[in-house]
PDB file as gemmi writes it, atoms N, CA and C in Angstrom:
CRYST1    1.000    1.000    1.000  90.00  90.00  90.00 P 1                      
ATOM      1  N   UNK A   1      19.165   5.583 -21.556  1.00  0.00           N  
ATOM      2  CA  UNK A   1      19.127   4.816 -20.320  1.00  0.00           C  
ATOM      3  C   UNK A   1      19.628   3.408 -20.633  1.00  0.00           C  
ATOM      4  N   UNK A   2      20.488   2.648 -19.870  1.00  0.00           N  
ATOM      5  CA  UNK A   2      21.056   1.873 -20.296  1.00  0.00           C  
ATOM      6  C   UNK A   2      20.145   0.647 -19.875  1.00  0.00           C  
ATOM      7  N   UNK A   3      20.188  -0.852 -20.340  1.00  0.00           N  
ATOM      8  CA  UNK A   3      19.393  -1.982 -19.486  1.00  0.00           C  
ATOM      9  C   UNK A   3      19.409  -2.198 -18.195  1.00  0.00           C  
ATOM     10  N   UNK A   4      20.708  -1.612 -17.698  1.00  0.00           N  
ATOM     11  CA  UNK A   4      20.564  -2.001 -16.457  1.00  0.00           C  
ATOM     12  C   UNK A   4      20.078  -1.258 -15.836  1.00  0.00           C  
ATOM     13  N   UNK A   5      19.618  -0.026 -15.817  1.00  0.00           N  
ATOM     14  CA  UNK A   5      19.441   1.306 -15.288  1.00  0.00           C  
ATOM     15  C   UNK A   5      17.552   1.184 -15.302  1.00  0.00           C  
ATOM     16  N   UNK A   6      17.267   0.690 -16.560  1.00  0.00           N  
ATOM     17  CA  UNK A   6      16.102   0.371 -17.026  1.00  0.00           C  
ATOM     18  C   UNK A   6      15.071  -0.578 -16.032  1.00  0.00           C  
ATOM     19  N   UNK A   7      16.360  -1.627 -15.555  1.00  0.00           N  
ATOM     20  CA  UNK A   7      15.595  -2.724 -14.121  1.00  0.00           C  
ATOM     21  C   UNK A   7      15.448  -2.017 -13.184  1.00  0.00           C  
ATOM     22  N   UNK A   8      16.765  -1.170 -13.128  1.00  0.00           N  
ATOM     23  CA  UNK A   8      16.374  -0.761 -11.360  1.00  0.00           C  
ATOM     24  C   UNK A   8      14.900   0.427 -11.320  1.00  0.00           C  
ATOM     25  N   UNK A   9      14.896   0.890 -12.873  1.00  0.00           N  
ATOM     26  CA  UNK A   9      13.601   1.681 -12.491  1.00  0.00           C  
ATOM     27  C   UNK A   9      12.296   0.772 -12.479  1.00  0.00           C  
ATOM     28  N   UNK A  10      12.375  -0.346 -13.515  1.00  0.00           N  
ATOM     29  CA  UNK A  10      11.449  -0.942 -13.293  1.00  0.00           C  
ATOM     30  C   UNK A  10      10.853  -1.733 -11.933  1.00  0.00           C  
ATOM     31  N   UNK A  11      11.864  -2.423 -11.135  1.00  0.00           N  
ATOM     32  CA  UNK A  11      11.950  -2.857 -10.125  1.00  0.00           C  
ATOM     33  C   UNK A  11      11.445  -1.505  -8.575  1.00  0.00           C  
ATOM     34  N   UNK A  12      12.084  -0.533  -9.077  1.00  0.00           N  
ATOM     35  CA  UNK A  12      11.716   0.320  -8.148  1.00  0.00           C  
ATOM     36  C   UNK A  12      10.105   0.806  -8.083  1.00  0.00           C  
ATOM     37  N   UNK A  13       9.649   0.605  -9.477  1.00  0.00           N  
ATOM     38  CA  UNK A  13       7.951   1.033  -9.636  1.00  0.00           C  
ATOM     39  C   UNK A  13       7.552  -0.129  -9.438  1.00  0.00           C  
ATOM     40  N   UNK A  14       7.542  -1.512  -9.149  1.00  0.00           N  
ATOM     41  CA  UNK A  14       7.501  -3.031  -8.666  1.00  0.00           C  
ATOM     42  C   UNK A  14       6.785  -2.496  -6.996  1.00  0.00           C  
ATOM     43  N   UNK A  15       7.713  -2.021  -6.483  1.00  0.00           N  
ATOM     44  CA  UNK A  15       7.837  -2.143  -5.006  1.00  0.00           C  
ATOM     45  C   UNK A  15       7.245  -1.059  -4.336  1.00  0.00           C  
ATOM     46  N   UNK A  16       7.022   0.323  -5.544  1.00  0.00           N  
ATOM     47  CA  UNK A  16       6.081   1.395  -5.199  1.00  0.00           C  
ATOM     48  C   UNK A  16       4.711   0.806  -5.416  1.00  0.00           C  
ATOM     49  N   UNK A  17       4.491  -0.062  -6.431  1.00  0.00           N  
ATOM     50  CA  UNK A  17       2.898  -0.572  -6.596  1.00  0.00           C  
ATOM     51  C   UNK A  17       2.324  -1.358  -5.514  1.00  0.00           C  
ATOM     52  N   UNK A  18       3.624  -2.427  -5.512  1.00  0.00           N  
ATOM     53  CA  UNK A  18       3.595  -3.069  -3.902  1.00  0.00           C  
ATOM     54  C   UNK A  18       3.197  -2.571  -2.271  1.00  0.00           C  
ATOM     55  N   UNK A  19       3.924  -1.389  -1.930  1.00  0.00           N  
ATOM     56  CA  UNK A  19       3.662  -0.629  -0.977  1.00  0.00           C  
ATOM     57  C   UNK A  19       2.392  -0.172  -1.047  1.00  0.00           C  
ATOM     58  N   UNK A  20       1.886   0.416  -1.823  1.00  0.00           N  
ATOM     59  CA  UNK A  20       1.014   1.491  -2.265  1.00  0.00           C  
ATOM     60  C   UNK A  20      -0.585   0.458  -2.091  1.00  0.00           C  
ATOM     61  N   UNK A  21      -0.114  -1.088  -2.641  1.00  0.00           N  
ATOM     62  CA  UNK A  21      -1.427  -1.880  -2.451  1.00  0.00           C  
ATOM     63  C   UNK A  21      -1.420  -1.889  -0.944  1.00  0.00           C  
ATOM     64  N   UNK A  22      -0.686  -2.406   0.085  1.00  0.00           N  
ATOM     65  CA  UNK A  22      -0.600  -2.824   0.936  1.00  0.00           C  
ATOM     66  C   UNK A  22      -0.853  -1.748   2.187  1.00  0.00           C  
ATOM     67  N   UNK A  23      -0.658  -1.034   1.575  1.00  0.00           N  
ATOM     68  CA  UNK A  23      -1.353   0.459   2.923  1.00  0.00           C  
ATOM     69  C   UNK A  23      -2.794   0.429   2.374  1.00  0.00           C  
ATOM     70  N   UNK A  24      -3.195   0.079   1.084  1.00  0.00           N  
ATOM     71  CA  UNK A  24      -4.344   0.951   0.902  1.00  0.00           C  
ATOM     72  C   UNK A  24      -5.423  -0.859   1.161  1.00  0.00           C  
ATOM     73  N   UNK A  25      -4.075  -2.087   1.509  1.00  0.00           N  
ATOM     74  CA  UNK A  25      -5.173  -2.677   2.439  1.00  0.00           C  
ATOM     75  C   UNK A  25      -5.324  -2.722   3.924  1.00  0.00           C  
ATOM     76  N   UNK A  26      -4.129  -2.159   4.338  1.00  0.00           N  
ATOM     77  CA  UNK A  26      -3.928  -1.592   5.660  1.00  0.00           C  
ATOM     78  C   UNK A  26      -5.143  -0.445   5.770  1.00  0.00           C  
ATOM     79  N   UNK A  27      -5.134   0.231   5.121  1.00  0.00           N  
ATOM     80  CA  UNK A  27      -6.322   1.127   5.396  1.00  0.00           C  
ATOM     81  C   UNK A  27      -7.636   0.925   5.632  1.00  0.00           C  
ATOM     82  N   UNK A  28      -8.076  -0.065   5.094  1.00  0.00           N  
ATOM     83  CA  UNK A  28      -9.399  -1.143   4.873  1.00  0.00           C  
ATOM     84  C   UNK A  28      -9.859  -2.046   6.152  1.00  0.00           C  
ATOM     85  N   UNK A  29      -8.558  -2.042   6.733  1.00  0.00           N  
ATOM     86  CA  UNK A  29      -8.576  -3.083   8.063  1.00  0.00           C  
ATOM     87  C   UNK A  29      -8.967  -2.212   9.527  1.00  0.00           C  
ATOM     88  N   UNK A  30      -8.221  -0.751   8.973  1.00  0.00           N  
ATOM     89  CA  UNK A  30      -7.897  -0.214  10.241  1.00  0.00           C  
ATOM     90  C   UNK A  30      -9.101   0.672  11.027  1.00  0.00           C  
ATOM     91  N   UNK A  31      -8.973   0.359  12.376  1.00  0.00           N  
ATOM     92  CA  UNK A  31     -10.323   1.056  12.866  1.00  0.00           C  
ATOM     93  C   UNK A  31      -9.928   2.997  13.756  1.00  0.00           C  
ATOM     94  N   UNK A  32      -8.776   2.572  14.038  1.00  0.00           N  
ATOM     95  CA  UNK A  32      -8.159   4.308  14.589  1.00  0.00           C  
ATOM     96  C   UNK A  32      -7.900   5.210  13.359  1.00  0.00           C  
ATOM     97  N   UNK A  33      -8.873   6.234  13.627  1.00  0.00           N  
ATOM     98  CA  UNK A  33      -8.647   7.376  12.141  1.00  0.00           C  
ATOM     99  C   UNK A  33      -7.092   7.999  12.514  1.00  0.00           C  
ATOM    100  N   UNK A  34      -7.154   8.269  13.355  1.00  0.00           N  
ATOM    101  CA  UNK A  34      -5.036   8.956  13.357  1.00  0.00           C  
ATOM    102  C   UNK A  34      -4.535   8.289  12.642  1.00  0.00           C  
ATOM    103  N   UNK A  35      -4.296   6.564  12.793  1.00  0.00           N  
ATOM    104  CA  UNK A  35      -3.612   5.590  12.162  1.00  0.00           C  
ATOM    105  C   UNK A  35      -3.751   5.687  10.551  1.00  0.00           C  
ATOM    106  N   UNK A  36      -5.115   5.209  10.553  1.00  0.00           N  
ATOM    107  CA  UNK A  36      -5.726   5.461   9.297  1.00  0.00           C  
ATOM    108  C   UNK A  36      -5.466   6.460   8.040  1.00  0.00           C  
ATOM    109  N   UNK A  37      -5.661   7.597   8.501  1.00  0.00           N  
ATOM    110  CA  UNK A  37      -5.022   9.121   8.210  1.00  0.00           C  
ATOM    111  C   UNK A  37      -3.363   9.265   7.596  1.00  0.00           C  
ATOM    112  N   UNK A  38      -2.736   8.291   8.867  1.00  0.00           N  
ATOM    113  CA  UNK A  38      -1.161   8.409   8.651  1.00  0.00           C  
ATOM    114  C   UNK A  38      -0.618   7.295   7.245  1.00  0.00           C  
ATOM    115  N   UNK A  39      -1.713   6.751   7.399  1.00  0.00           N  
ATOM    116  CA  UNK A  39      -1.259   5.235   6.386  1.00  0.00           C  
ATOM    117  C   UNK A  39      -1.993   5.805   5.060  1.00  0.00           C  
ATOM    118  N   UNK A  40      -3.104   6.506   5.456  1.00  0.00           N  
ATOM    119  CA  UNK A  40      -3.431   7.487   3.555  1.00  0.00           C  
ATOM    120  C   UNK A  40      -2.371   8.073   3.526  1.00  0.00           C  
ATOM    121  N   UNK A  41      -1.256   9.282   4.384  1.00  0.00           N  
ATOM    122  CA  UNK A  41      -0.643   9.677   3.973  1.00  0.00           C  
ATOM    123  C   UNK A  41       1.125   9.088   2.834  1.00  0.00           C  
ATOM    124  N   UNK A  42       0.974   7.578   3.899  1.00  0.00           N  
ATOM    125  CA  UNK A  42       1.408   6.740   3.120  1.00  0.00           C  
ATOM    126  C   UNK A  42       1.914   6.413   1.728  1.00  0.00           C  
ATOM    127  N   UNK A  43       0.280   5.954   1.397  1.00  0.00           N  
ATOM    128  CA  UNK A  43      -0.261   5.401   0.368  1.00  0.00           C  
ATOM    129  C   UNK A  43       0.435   6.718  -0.739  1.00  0.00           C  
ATOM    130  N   UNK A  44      -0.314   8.155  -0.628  1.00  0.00           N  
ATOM    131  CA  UNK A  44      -0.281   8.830  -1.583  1.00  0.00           C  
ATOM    132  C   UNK A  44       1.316   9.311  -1.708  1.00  0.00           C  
ATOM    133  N   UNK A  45       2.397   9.221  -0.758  1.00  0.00           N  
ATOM    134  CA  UNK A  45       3.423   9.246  -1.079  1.00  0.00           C  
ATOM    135  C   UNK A  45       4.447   8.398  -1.614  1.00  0.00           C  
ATOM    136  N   UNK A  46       3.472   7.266  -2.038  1.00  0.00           N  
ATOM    137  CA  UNK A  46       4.158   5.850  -2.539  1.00  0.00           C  
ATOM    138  C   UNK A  46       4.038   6.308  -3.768  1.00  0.00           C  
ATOM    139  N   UNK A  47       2.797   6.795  -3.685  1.00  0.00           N  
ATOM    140  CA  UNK A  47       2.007   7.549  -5.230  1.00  0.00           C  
ATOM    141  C   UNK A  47       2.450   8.237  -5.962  1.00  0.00           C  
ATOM    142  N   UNK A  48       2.835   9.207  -5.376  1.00  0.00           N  
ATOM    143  CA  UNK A  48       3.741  10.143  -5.746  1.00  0.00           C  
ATOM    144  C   UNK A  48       5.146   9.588  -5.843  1.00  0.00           C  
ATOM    145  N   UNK A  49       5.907   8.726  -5.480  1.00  0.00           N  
ATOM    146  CA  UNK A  49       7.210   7.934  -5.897  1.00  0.00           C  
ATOM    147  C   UNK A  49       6.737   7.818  -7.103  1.00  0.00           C  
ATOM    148  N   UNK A  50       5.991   6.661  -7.411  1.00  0.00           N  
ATOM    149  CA  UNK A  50       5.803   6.071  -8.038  1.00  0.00           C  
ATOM    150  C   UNK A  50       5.401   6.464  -9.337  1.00  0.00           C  
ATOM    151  N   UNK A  51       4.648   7.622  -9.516  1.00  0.00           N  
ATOM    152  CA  UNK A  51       4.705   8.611 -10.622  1.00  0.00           C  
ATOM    153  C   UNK A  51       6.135   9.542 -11.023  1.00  0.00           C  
ATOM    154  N   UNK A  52       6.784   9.759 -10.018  1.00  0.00           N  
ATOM    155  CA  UNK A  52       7.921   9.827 -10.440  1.00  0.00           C  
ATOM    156  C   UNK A  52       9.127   9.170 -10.910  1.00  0.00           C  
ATOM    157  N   UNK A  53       8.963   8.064 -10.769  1.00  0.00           N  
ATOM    158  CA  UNK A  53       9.743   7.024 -11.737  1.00  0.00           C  
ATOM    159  C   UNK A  53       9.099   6.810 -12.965  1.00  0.00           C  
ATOM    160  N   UNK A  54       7.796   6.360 -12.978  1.00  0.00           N  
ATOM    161  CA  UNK A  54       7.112   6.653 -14.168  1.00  0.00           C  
ATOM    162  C   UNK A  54       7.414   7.368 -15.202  1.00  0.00           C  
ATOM    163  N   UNK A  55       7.901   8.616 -14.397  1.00  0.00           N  
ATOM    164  CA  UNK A  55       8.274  10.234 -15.338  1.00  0.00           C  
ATOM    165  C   UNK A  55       9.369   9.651 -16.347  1.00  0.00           C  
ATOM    166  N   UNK A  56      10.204   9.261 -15.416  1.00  0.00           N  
ATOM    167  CA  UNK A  56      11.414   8.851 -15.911  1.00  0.00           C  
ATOM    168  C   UNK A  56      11.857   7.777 -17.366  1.00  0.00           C  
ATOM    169  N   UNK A  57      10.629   7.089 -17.698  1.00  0.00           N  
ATOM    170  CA  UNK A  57      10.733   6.292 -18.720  1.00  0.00           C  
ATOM    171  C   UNK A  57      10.084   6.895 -19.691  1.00  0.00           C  
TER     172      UNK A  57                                                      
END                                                                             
C-alpha cells in the first residue's frame, strides 16, 4: 500500500469514527423510537465501514 493510499484509508476511518460518534449522540437526544431506530441503524453501518477499512491495514 503506498503512503498515499495509506491517508486516504486513514482519513476515511477519521470520518467513520466521526459519524459513528455523532449518531450515537444523536441517539441520546432523540425522543421518536422510528427516528431513533433509523439512526442505530446508522451508527452500526458506520460500524461496519469502519471495520472494514480497518480490515484493510
Amino acid at each position: 500500500m503506498t503512503s498515499k493510499e495509506l491517508l486516504y484509508v486513514e482519513d476515511a476511518l477519521g470520518h467513520e469514527q466521526y459519524f459513528q460518534t455523532k449518531c450515537c449522540e444523536t441517539i441520546a437526544q432523540l425522543q421518536d423510537q422510528e427516528l431513533k431506530g433509523f439512526v442505530q441503524q446508522l451508527s452500526q453501518a458506520h460500524q461496519t465501514i469502519f471495520q472494514n477499512f480497518y480490515g484493510l491495514l
